[in-house]
C-alpha positions in Angstrom: 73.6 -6.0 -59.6 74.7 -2.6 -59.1 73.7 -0.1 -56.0 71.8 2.1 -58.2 69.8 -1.0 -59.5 69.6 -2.2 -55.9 68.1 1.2 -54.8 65.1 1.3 -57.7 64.4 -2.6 -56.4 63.9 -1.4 -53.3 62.0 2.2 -54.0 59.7 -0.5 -55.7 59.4 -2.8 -52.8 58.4 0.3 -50.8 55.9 1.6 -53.2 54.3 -1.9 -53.8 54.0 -2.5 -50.0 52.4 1.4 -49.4 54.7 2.8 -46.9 53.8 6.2 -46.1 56.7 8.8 -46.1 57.2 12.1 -44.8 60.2 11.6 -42.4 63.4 13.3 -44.3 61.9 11.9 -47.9 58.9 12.1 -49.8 59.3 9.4 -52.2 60.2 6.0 -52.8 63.3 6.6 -54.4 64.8 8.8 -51.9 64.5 6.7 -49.0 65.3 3.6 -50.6 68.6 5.4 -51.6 68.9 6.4 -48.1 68.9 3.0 -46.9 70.5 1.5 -49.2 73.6 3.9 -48.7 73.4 3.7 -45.0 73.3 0.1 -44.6 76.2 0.0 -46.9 78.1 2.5 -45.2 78.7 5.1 -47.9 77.9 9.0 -47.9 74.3 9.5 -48.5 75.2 12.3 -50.9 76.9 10.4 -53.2 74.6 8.3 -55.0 75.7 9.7 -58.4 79.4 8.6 -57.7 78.6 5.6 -56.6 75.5 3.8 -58.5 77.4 2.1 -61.0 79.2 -0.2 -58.0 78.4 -3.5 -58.4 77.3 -4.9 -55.1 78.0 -8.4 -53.4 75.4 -10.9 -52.6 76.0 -10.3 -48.7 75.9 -6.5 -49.6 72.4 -7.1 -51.8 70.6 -9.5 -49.0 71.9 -6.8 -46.1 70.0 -3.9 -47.4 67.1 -6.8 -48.4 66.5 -7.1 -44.7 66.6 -3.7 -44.2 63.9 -2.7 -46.8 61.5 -6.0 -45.0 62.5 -4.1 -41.4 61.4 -0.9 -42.7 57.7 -2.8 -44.6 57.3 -5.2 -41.5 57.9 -2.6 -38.9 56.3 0.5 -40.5 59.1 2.4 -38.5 60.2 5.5 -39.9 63.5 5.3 -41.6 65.4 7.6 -39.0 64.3 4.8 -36.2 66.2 2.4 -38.3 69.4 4.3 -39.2 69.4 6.2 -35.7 70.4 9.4 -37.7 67.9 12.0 -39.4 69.4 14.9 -41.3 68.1 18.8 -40.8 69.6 21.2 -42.8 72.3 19.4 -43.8 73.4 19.1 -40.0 72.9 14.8 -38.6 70.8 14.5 -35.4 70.7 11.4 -33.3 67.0 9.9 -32.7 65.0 6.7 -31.7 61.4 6.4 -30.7 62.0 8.4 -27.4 61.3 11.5 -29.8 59.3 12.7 -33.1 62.0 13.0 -36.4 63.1 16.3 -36.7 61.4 17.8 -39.4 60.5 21.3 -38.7 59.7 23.9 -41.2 60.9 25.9 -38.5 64.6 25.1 -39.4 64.5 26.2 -42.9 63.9 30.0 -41.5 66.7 29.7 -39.0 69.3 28.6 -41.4 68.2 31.1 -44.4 67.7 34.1 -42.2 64.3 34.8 -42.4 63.7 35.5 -38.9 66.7 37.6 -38.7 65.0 40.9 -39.5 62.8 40.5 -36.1 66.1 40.4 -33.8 68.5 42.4 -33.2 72.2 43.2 -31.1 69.8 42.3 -28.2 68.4 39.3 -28.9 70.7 36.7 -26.3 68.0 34.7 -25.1 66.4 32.0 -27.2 63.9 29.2 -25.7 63.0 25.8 -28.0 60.0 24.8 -26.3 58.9 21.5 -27.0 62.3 20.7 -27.7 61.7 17.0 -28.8 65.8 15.8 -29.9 67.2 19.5 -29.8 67.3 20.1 -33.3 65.9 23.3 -33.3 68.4 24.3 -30.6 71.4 23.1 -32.1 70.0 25.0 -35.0 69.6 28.3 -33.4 72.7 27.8 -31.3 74.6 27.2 -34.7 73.0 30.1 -36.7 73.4 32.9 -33.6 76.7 32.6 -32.0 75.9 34.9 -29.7 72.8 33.8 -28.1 72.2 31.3 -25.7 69.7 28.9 -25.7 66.9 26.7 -23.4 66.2 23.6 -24.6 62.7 22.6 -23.0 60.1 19.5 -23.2 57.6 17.9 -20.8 59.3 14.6 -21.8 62.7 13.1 -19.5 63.3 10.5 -22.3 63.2 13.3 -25.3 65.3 15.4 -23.1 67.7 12.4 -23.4 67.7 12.3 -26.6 68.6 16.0 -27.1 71.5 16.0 -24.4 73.2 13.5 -26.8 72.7 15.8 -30.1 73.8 19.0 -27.8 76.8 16.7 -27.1 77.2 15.1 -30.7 77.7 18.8 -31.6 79.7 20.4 -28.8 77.6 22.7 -28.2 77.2 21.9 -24.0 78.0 25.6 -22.8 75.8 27.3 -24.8 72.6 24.8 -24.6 70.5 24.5 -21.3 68.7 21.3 -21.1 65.3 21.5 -19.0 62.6 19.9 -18.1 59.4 21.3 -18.4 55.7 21.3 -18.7 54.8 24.1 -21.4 56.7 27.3 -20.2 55.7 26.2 -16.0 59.6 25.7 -15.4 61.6 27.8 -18.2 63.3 31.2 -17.1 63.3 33.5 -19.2 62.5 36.0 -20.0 63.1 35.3 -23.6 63.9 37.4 -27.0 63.1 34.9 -28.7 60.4 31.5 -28.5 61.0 28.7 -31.1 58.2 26.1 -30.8 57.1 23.1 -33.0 54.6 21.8 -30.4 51.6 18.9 -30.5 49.4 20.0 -32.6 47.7 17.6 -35.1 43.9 17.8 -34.5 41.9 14.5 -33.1 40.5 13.4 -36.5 43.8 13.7 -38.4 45.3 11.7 -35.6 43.1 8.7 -36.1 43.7 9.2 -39.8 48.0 9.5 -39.2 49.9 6.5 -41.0 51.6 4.0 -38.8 54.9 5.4 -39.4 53.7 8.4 -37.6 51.6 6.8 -34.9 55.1 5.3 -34.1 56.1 8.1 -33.1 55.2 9.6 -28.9 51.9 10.8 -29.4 52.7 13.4 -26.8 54.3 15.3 -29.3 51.8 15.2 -31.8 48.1 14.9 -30.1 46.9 18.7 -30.2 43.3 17.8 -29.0 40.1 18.5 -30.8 41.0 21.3 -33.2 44.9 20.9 -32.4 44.9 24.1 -30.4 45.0 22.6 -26.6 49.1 23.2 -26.3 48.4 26.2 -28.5 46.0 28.3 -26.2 48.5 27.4 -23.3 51.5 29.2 -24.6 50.1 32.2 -26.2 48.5 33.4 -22.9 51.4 32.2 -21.3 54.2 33.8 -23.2 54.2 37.0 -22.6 55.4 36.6 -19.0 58.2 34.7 -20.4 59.6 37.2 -22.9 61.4 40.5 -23.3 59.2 43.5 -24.4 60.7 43.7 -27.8 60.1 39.7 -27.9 58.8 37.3 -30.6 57.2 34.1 -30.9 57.7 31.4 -33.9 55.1 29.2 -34.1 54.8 25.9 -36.5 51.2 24.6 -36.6 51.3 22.0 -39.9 48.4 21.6 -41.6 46.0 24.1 -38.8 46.2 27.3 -40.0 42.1 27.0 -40.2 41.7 25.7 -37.2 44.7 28.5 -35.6 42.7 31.7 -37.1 39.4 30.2 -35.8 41.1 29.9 -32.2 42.3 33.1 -32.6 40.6 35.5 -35.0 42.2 38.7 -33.4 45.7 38.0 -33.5 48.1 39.3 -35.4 50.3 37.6 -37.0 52.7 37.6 -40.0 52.9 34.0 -42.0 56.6 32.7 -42.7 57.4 31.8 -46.3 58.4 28.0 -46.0 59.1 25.3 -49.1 55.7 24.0 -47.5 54.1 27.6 -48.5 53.0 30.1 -46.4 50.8 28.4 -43.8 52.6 26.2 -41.4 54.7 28.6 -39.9 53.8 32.2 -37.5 55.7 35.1 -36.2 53.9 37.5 -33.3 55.4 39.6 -31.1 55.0 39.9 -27.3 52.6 43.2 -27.9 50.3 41.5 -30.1 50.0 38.8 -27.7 49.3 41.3 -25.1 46.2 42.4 -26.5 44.4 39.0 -26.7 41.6 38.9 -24.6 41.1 35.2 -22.7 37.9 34.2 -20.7 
């Protein structure tokens, strides 16, 4: 058997047992590759060059009990390998935190928040921080800026001390501990946050891949907007006057503008589309008006 054969085996182990994906891949084929590649050690980019390999029977039963792992389990892959990939840059995770995979990193690595900062901007928060990714990101795409890395959970926190580590980037990330913005410092040019926000019937609906994840970092409440409402009134205390806010809310944009009907925003072009991801500035903020 060669790899390549052993990777469509698996993709159709996967599909046949109806694992949902979502977590780095959004097929079969994809994360069987990934597995297979891992638990063989090789590159994961380098499928092409290496598909024709014929594997050993040790090799072949090894990624066999990783593909029943990954069925059995109804893990997501990056809990298995203990590595998820943003960008192109590798993250350390397990279950003490959600899998990277924010929308939120596209626009930091192609420069599409650039245009909103400026000589000034030194200050960047990641609230809701989860395994640092977004901070390494931000750290990584403004050398000049330092940043807060910030969640409500110790155990997450642990998590992203290890990828600030991994990636040497100790001196320019702050690690801390808090609930919402109650014990960041600021104030901030910037606020990067990917918080909880799926809404209470889509988390009874989520896949058990994704109710394997903390729900902490997930649960929004009823309409997903319960962390939401918090930081918005919040925020401006925390920020510069010529601050901005980038907000990823998934799938609630409906339930967002319904929360907030007055607000101003401007909608980030993602490979998602045009609805998961907001900019607003400190002065639109201002001019909400809370009860």
């Amino acid at each position: 058997m060669t790899l390549i054969e052993l990777v469509r085996k698996s993709a159709r182990q996967l599909d046949q047992a109806g694992v949902a994906f979502g977590h780095g891949t959004a097929n079969a084929f994809d994360e069987a590759a990934w597995l297979v590649l891992w638990r063989l050690g090789m590159p994961l980019d380098e499928l092409d060059a290496v598909g024709g390999m014929a594997v050993s029977p040790q090799q072949r039963d090894d990624v066999h009990e990783l593909i029943a792992e990954r069925i059995r389990s109804r893990k997501p892959a990056a809990y298995l390998t203990r590595e998820a990939w943003l960008q192109g840059v590798p993250f350390y995770v397990d279950e003490r935190s959600i899998v990277p995979r924010s929308f939120i990193a596209e626009l930091i690595m192609d420069g599409a928040i650039d245009r909103w900062l400026g000589e000034a901007t030194h200050q960047v928060l990641d609230l809701c921080t989860g395994n640092g990714s977004l901070a390494v990101l931000a750290a990584m795409a403004w050398p000049e800026v330092t940043v807060d890395a910030a969640d409500i959970s110790p155990e997450a926190l642990e998590i992203a001390r290890i990828n600030v580590d991994k990636h040497g980037l100790q001196e320019r990330i702050r690690i801390v501990q808090s609930d919402g913005l109650r014990s960041v410092a600021g104030p901030y040019d910037l606020i990067l946050c990917n918080p909880p926000y799926v809404n209470a019937n889509s988390m009874a609906q989520l896949p058990a891949e994704y109710q394997a994840e903390p729900q902490l970092a997930l649960a929004g409440g009823v309409d997903g907007m319960d962390f939401v409402r918090s930081l918005l009134r919040e925020a401006p205390a925390h920020m510069k006057t010529q601050g901005v806010l980038v907000l990823e809310i998934g799938n609630e944009r409906d339930h967002f503008e319904s929360a907030f009907p007055r607000l101003e925003a401007v909608w980030l072009e993602a490979s998602a589309g045009d609805d998961h991801v907001l900019l607003v500035t400190r002065e639109d903020l201002l001019k909400l008006e809370w009860t």
